[in-house]
MITI-655532 format. One line per 2 residues: for each residue x, y, z of N, C-alpha, C. Coordinates in pm, whole numbers. Layout:
REM MITI-655532
X Y Z X Y Z X Y Z | ...
END
This chain:
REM MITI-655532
10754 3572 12072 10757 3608 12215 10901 3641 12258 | 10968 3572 12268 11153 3519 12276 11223 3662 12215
11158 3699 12071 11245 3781 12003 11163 3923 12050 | 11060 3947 12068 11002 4101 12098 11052 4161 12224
11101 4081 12332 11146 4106 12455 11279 4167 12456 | 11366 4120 12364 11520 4174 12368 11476 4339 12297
11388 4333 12200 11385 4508 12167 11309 4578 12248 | 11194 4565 12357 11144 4550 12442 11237 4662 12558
11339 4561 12584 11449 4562 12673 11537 4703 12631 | 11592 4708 12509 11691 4795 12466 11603 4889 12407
11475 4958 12397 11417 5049 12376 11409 5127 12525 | 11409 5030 12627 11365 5076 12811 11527 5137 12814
11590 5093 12758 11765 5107 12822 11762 5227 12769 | 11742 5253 12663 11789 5378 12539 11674 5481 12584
11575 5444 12688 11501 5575 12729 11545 5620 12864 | 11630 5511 12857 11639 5547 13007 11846 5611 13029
11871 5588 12895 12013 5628 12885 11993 5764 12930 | 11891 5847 12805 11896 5955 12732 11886 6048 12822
11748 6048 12944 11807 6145 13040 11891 6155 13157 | 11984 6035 13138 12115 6060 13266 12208 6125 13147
12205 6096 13067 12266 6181 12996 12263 6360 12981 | 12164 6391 12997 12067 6541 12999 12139 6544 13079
12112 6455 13247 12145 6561 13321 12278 6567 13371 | 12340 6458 13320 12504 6477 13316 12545 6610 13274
12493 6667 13169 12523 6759 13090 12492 6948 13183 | 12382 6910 13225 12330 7009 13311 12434 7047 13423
12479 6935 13481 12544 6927 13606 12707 6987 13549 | 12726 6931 13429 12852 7014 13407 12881 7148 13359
12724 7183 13339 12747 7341 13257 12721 7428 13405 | 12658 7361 13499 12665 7445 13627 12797 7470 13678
12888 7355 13658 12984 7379 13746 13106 7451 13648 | 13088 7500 13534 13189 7539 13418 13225 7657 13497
13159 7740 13559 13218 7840 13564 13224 7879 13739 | 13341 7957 13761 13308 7967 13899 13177 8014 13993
13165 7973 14096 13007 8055 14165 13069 8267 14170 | 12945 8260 14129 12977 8428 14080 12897 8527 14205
12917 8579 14310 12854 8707 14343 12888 8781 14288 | 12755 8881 14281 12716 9016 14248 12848 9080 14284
12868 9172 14149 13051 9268 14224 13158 9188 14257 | 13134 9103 14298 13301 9033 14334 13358 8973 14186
13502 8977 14213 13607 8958 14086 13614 8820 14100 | 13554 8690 13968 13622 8587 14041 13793 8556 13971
13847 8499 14015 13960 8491 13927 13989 8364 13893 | 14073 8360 13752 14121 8227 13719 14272 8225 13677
14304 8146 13642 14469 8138 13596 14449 8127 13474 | 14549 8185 13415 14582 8175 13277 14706 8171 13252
14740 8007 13195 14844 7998 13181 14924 8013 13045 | 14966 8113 13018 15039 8179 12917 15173 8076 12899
15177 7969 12800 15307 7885 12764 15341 7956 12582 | 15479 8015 12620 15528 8083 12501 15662 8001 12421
15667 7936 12380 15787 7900 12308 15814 7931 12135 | 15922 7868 12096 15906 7974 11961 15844 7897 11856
15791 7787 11869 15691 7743 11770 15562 7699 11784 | 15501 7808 11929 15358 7815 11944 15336 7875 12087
15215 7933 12073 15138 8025 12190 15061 7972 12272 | 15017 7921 12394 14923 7857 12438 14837 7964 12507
14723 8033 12547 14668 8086 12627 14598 7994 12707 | 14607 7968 12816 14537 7853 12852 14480 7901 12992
14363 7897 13050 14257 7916 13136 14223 7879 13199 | 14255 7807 13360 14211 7733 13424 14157 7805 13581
14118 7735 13621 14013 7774 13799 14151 7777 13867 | 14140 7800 13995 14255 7849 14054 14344 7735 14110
14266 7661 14117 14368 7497 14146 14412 7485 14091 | 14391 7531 13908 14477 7447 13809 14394 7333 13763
14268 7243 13818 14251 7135 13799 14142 7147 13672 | 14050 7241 13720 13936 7277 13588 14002 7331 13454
13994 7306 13290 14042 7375 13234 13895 7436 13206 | 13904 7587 13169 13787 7678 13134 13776 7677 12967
13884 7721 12882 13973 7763 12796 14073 7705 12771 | 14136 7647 12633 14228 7665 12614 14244 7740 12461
14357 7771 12414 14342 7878 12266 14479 7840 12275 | 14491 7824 12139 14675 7819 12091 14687 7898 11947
14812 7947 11950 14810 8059 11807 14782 7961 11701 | 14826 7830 11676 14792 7731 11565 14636 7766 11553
14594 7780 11667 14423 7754 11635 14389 7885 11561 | 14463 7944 11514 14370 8143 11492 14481 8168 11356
14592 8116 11362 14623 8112 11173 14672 7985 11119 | 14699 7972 11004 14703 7898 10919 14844 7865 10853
14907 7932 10861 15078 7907 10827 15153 7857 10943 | 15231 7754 10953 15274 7699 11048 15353 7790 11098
15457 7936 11049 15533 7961 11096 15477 8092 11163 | 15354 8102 11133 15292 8204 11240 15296 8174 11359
15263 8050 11383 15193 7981 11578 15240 8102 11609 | 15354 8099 11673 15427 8137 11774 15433 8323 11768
15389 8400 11623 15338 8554 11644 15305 8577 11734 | 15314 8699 11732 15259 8817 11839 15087 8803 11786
15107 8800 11676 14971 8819 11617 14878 8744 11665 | 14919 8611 11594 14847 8480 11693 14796 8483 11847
14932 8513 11884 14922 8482 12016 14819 8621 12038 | 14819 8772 12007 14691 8840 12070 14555 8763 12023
14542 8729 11911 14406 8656 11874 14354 8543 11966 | 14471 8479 12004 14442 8369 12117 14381 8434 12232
14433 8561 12290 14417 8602 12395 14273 8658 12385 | 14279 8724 12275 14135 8804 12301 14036 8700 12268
14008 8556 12177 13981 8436 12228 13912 8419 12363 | 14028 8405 12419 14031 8391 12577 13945 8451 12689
13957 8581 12659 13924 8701 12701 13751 8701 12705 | 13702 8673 12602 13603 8706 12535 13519 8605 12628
13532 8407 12603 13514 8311 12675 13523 8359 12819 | 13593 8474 12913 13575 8406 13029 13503 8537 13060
13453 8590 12957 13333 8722 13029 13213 8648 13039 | 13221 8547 12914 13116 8454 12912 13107 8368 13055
13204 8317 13105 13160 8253 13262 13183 8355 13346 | 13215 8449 13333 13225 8555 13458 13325 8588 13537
13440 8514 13463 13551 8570 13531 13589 8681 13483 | 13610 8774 13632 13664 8919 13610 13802 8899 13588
13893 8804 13640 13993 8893 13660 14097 8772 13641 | 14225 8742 13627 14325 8635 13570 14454 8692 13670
14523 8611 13744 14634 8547 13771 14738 8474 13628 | 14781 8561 13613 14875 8465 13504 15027 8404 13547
15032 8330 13496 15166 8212 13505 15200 8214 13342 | 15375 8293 13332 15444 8307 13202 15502 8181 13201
15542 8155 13114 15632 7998 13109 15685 7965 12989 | 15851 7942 12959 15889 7927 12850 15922 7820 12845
16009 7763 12763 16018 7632 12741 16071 7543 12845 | 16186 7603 12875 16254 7596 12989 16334 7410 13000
16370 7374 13100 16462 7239 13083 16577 7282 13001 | 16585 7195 12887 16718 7208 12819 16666 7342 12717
16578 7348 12736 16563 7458 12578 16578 7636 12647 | 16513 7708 12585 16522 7819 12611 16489 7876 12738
16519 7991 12813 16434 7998 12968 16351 8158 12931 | 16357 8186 12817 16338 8327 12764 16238 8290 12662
16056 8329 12733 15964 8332 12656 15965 8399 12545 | 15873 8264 12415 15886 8301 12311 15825 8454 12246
15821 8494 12145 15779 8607 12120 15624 8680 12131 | 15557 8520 12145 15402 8539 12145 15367 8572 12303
15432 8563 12435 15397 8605 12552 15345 8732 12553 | 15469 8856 12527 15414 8983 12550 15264 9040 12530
15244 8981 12389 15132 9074 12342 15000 8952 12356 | 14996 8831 12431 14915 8756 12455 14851 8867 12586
14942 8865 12683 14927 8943 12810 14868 9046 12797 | 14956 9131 12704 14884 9290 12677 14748 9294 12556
14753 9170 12514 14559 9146 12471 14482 9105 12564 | 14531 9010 12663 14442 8948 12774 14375 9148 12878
14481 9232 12882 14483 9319 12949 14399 9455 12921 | 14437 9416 12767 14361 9567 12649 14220 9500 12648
14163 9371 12677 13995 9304 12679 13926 9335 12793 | 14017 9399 12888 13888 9449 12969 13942 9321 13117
14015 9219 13131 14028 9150 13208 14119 9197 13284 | 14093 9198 13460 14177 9241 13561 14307 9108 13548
14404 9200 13567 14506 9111 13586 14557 9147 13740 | 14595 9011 13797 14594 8971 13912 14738 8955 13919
14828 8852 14004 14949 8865 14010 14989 8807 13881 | 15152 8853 13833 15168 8764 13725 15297 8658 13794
END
């Protein structure tokens, strides 16, 4: 009697986990992307961090607070001393690019940013052609 009740118990819990869980999940894939009308551009930020030993393309809602995306040249090759390519860094972008046709953003606000503080104030080499892949994909660019 004593012992059938505790599995009893944690079979009710584990059915009852499973769909707050579902709809946890639901509730966050609604809100992934901005609310979209028909024709209107929505925009997001993309924050382009370039220094010389890596690319960040990074994607966020316009607060800054949601990240959508993020892509770094580490993630798209394999030799450490690539990160920071041009190469990389377009692969990141078009990455990027690709993901936010998927939520529907038309159009990107970008923020350049180099290392800056004590280090360099002159983005690394992977900025330019992150931008001009984000730009050659078809995504409106907004202020930079």
């Amino acid at each position: 009697h004593g012992s059938s009740t505790p599995t009893a118990h944690s079979k009710a819990q584990s059915s009852a986990m499973a769909p707050k869980k579902a709809a946890a999940q639901v509730e966050t894939e609604v809100k992934l992307g901005p609310s979209v009308r028909e024709g209107e551009i929505v925009f997001g930020v993309a924050h382009i961090f370039a220094s010389f030993n890596d690319t960040f393309v990074h994607v966020t809602d316009l607060s800054g607070r949601e990240t959508l995306i993020r892509v770094t040249g580490g993630m798209k090759v394999k030799a450490d001393r690539d990160e920071s390519s041009p190469y990389a860094a377009m692969l990141a972008a078009q990455d990027v690019a690709a993901r936010c046709k998927e939520l529907g953003i038309g159009a990107l606000h970008v923020k350049l940013r180099a290392t800056g503080g004590t280090g360099t104030r002159t983005p690394g080499p992977g900025a330019q052609s992150a931008l001009r892949a984000l730009a050659r994909s078809g995504m409106k660019i907004g202020r930079i």
